[in-house]
GUNUBA-564762 format. One line per 10 residues: their letters; for each residue z, x, y of N, C-alpha, C, O. Coordinates in Angstrom, 3 decimals, always signed. Example, Ala and Ser with C-alpha at 12.3 -4.5 7.8 and 13.67 -1.06 7.14 Angstrom:
! residues 2
as	+7.800 +13.190 -5.690 +7.800 +12.300 -4.500 +7.800 +13.200 -3.300 +8.465 +14.236 -3.319 | +7.080 +12.850 -2.250 +7.140 +13.670 -1.060 +7.870 +12.900 +0.030 +8.039 +13.409 +1.138
//
This chain:
! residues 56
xxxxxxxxxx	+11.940 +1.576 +3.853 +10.790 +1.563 +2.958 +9.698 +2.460 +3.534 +9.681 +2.784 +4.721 | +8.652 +2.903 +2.507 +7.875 +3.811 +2.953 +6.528 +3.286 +2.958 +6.130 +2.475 +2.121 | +5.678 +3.846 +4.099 +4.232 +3.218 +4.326 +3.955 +4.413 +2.959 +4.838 +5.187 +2.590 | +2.588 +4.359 +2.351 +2.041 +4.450 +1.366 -0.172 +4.581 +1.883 -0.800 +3.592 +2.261 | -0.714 +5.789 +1.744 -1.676 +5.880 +2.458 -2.950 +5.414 +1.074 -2.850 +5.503 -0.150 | -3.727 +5.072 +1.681 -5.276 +5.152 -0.028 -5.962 +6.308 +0.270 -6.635 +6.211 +1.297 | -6.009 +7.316 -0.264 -6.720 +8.262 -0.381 -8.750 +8.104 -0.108 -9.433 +8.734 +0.700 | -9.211 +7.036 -1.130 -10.260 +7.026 -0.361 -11.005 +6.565 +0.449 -12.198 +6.654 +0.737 | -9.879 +5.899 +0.887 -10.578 +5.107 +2.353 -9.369 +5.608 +3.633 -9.942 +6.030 +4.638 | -8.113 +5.616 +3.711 -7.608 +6.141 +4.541 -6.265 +4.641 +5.109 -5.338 +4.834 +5.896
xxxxxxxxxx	-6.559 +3.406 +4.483 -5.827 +2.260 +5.100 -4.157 +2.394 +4.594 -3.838 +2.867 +3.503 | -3.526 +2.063 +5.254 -1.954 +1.953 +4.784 -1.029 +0.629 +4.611 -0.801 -0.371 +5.292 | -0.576 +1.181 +3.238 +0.522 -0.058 +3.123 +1.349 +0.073 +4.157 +1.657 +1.140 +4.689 | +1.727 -1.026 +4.462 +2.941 -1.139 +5.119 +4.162 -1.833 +4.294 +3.664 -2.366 +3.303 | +5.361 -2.000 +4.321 +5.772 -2.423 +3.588 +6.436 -3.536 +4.406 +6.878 -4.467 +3.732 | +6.586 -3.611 +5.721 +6.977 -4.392 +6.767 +6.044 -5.634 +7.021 +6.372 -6.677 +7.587 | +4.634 -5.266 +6.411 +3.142 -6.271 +6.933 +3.285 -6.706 +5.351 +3.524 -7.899 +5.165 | +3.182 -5.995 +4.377 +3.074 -6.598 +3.215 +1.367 -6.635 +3.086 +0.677 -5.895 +3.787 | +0.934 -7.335 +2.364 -0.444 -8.123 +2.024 -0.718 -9.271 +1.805 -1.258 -9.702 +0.786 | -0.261 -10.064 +3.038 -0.720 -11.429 +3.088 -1.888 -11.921 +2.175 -1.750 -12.796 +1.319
xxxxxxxxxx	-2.969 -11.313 +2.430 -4.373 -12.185 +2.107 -3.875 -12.070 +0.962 -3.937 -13.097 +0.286 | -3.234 -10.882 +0.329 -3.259 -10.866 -1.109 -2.501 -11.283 -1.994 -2.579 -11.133 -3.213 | -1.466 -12.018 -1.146 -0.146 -12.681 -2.104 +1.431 -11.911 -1.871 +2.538 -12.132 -2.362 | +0.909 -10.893 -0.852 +1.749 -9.893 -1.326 +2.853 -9.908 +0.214 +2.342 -9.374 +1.198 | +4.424 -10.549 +0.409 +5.271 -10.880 +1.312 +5.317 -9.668 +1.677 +5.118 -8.633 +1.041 | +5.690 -9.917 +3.128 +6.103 -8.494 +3.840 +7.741 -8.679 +3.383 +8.511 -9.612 +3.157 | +7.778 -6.952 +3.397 +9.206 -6.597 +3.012 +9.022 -6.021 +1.506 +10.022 -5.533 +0.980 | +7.606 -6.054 +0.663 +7.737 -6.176 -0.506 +7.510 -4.308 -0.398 +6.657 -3.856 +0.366 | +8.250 -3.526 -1.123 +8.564 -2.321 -1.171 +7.268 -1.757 -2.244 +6.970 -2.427 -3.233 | +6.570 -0.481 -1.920 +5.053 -0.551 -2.575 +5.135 +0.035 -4.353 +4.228 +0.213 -5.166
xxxxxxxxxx	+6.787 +0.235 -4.481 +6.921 +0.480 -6.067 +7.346 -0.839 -6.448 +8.204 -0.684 -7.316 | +7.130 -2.293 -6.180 +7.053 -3.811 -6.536 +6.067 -3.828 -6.212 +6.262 -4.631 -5.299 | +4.945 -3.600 -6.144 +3.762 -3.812 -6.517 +3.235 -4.299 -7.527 +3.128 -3.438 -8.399 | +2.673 -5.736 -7.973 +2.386 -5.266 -9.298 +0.962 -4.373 -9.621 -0.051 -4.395 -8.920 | +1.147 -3.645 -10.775 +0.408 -2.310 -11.231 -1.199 -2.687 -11.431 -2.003 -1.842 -11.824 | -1.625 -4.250 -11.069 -2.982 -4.279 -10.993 -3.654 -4.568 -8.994 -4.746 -4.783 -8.468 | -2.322 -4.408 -8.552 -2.679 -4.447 -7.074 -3.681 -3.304 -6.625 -3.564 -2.156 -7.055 | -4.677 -3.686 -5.731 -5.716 -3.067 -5.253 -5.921 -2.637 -3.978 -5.484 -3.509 -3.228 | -6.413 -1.632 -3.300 -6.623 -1.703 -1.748 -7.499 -2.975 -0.974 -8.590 -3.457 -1.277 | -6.869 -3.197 -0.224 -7.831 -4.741 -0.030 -8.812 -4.260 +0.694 -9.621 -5.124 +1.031
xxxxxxxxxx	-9.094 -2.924 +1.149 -10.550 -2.350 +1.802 -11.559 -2.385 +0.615 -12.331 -3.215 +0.135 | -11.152 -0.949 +0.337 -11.640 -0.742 -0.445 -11.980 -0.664 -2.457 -12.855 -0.444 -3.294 | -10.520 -1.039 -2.281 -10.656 -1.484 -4.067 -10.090 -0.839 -5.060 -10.166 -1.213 -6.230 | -9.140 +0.744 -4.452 -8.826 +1.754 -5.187 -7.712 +1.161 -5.901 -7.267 +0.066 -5.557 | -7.217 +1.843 -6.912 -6.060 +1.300 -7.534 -4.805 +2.224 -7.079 -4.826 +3.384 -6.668 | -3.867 +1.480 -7.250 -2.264 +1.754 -6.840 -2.257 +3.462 -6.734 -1.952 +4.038 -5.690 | -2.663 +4.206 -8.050 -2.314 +5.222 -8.728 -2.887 +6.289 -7.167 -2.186 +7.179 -6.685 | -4.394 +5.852 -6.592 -4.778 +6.399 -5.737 -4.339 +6.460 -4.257 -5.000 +7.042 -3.397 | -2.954 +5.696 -3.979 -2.135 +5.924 -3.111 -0.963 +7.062 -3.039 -0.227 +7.525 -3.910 | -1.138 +7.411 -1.152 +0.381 +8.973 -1.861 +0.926 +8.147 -0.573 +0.393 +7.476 +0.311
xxxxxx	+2.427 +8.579 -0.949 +3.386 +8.208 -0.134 +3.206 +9.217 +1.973 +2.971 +10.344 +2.411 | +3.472 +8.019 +2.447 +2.842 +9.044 +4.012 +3.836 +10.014 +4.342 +5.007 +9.660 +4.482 | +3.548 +10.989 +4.457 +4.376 +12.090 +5.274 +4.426 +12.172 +6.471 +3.432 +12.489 +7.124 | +5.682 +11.884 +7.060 +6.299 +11.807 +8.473 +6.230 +13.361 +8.960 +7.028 +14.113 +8.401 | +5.405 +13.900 +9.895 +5.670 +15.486 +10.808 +6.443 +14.854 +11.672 +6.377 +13.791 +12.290 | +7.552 +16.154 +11.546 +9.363 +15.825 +12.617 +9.494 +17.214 +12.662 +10.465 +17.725 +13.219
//
């Protein structure tokens, strides 16, 4: 699974941590999201996340 970054704040999904506070089990993959999930920093919506790019 892929971490997932918020553009305007900078915090990352993990998909391994999940979002506890928010209901949300680790393991839960960030396209099961449901589509009103929010950054728990800052508040952005789903759409304003990009998938993280690994430099190798």
């Amino acid at each position: 699974m892929k971490n997932y970054i918020c553009m305007p704040c900078g915090w990352t999904y993990d998909p391994a941590v999940g979002d506890v506070d928010n209901g949300i089990a680790p393991g839960t993959a960030f396209d099961e999201l449901p589509e009103d999930w929010t950054c728990p920093v800052c508040g952005a919506p789903k759409q304003l996340f990009e998938e993280e790019k690994l430099n190798r």
